[in-house]
N, C-alpha and C positions, 0 to 999 in steps of 0.2 A: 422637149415637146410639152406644151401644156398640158394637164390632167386634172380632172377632177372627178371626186370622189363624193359617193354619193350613200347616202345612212345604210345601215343593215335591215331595214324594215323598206326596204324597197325589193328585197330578193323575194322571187316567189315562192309559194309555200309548198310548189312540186317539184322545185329543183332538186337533183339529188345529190349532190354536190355543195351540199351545205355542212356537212361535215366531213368534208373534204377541198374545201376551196383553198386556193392556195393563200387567198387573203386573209386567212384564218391563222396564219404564224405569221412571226418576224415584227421589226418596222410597221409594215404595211397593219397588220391587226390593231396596233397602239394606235397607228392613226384612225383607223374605220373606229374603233371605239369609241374616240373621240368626237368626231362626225357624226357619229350615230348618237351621241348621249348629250349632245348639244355644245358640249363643246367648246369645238371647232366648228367653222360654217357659217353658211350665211341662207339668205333665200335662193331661193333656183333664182332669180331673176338678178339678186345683186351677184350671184356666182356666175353667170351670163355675162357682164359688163365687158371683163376683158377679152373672153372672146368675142364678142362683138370688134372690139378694136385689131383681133391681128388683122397683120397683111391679107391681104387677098391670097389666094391660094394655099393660106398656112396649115399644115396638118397637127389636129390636135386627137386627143382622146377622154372620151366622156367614160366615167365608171370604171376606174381602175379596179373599184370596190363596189360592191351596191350594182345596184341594176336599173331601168329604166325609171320615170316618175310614178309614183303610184303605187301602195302598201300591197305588199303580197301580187298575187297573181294578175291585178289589173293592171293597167296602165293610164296614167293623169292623160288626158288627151291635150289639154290645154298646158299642162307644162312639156308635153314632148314639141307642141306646136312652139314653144319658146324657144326650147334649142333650136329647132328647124330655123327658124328666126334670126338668132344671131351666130346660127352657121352658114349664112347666105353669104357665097363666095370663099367658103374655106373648103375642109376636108378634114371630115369627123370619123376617126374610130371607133365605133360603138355595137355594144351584142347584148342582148339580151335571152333568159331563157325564161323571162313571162313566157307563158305556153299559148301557142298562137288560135285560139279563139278567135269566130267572126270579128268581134268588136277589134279585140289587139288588132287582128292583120289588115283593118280597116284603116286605123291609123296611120301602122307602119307603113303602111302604101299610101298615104295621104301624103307622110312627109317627106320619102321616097322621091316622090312626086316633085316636091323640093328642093330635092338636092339634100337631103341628109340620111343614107343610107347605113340599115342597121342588119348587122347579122343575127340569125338565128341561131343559137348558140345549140348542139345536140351533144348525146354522152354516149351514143355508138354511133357505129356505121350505118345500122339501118334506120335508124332517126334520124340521121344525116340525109338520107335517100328520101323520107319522109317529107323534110322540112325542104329540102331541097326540088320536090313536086310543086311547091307552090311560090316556084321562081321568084325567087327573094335571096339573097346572097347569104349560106352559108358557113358555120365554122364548128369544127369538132375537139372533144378531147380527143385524145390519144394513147394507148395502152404506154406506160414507158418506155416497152420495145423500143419503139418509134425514136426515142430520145438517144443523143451522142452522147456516149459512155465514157468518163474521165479516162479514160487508158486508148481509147482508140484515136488513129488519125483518121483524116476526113474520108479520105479513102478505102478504108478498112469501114467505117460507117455508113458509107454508102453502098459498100458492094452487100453488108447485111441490110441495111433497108430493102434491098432492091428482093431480098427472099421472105419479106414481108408483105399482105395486100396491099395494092398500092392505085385500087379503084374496089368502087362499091360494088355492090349484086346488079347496082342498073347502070353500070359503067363510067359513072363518073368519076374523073380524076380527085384523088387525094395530095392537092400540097400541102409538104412540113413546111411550117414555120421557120425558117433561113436564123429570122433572130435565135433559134434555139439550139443550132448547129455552125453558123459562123459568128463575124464580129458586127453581122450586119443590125439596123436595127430599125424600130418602127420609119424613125421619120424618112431613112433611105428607102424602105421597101414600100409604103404602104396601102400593099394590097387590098388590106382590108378595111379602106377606106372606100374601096372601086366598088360599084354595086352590082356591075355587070361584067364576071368573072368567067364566063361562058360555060357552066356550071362546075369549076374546080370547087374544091372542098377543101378550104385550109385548117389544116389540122397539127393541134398544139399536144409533145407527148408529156401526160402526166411526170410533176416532179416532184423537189422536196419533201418535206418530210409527211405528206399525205399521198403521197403518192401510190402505197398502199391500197389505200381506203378507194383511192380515184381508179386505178387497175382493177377491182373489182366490178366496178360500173362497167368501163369499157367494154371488159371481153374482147378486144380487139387479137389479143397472141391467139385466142381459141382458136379465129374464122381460116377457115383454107387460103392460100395463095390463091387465088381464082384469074390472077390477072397480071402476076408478074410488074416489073418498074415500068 
């Protein structure tokens, strides 16, 4: 699946998750490094070209690293309107946690509008119910709970998920991310490409070796079972 990645100076400056990002170790950092200190990379517009050319229906994923156009908490209107652009007739996965301000969600529903549908990326449950009030398709961390443990089979991990919350306070469905528990992967599933999720909440469990730092954020093990699988 294509991907691109996009500088460190696009992340916003309320994320909290920034000294926790999983993009922050491995591989993946050498490369964001790079992208971000010039590099690697090109303009948003010569980084477009090939998407422009896939097939029609082809699913791709924008920001593996980095976040939307636009330094810190704004967002470029005119470069989001480029992706929207040369995503006309594909299927884009994209999240952002620019924090949704008049202006942002004015966009994002512009290009929405389009056909290039972006989630709202939150760091609990009840931010999730937040972001999720203003019908726009959502996605969460996860406490690591949530995550399948090297030693268990699939069966044994589900029947513990199932004694974890598994809906919000305002009843909305929480799905795991399949890629994080089977062999499945973005371009079989790509739910979170779909904009209209009938408000599921898909939710990725904290890993690697921040995974830590990111269980602190969440809070997710604290909250009561309220809702059963």
């Amino acid at each position: 699946m294509p991907v691109m990645t996009s500088s460190r100076d696009t992340c916003p400056d309320s994320c909290p998750l920034k000294k926790g990002c999983y993009a922050m170790t491995g591989p993946l950092k050498l490369h964001w490094d790079k992208v971000t200190s010039g590099e690697r990379g090109t303009t948003l517009d010569e980084a477009l070209k090939p998407i422009q050319r896939l097939n029609r229906g082809a699913l791709w994923r924008y920001g593996q690293a980095g976040d939307l156009p636009g330094q810190g908490d704004q967002i470029d209107h005119e470069g989001l309107r480029s992706i929207m652009k040369a995503n006309r007739g594909k299927r884009a996965i994209v999240f952002t946690h620019k924090p949704p301000t008049p202006e942002n969600l004015a966009i994002i529903r512009e290009v929405a509008a389009g056909g290039l549908n972006i989630n709202l990326s939150a760091d609990t449950l009840d931010e999730a119910d937040e972001l999720a009030d203003l019908n726009l398709p959502v996605v969460t961390v996860l406490h690591s709970d949530y995550g399948k443990r090297k030693d268990e089979t699939l069966q044994e991990y589900r029947r513990r998920l199932n004694s974890l919350p598994r809906k919000t306070k305002s009843d909305r469905r929480i799905a795991v991310c399949p890629a994080t528990y089977t062999n499945t992967s973005c371009t079989q599933c790509g739910a979170c490409a779909n904009g209209d999720r009938n408000g599921v909440i898909i939710g990725f469990p904290a890993h690697g070796t921040k995974k830590k730092r990111v269980d602190q954020i969440t809070r997710h093990a604290e909250e009561p079972n309220c809702n059963g699988p």
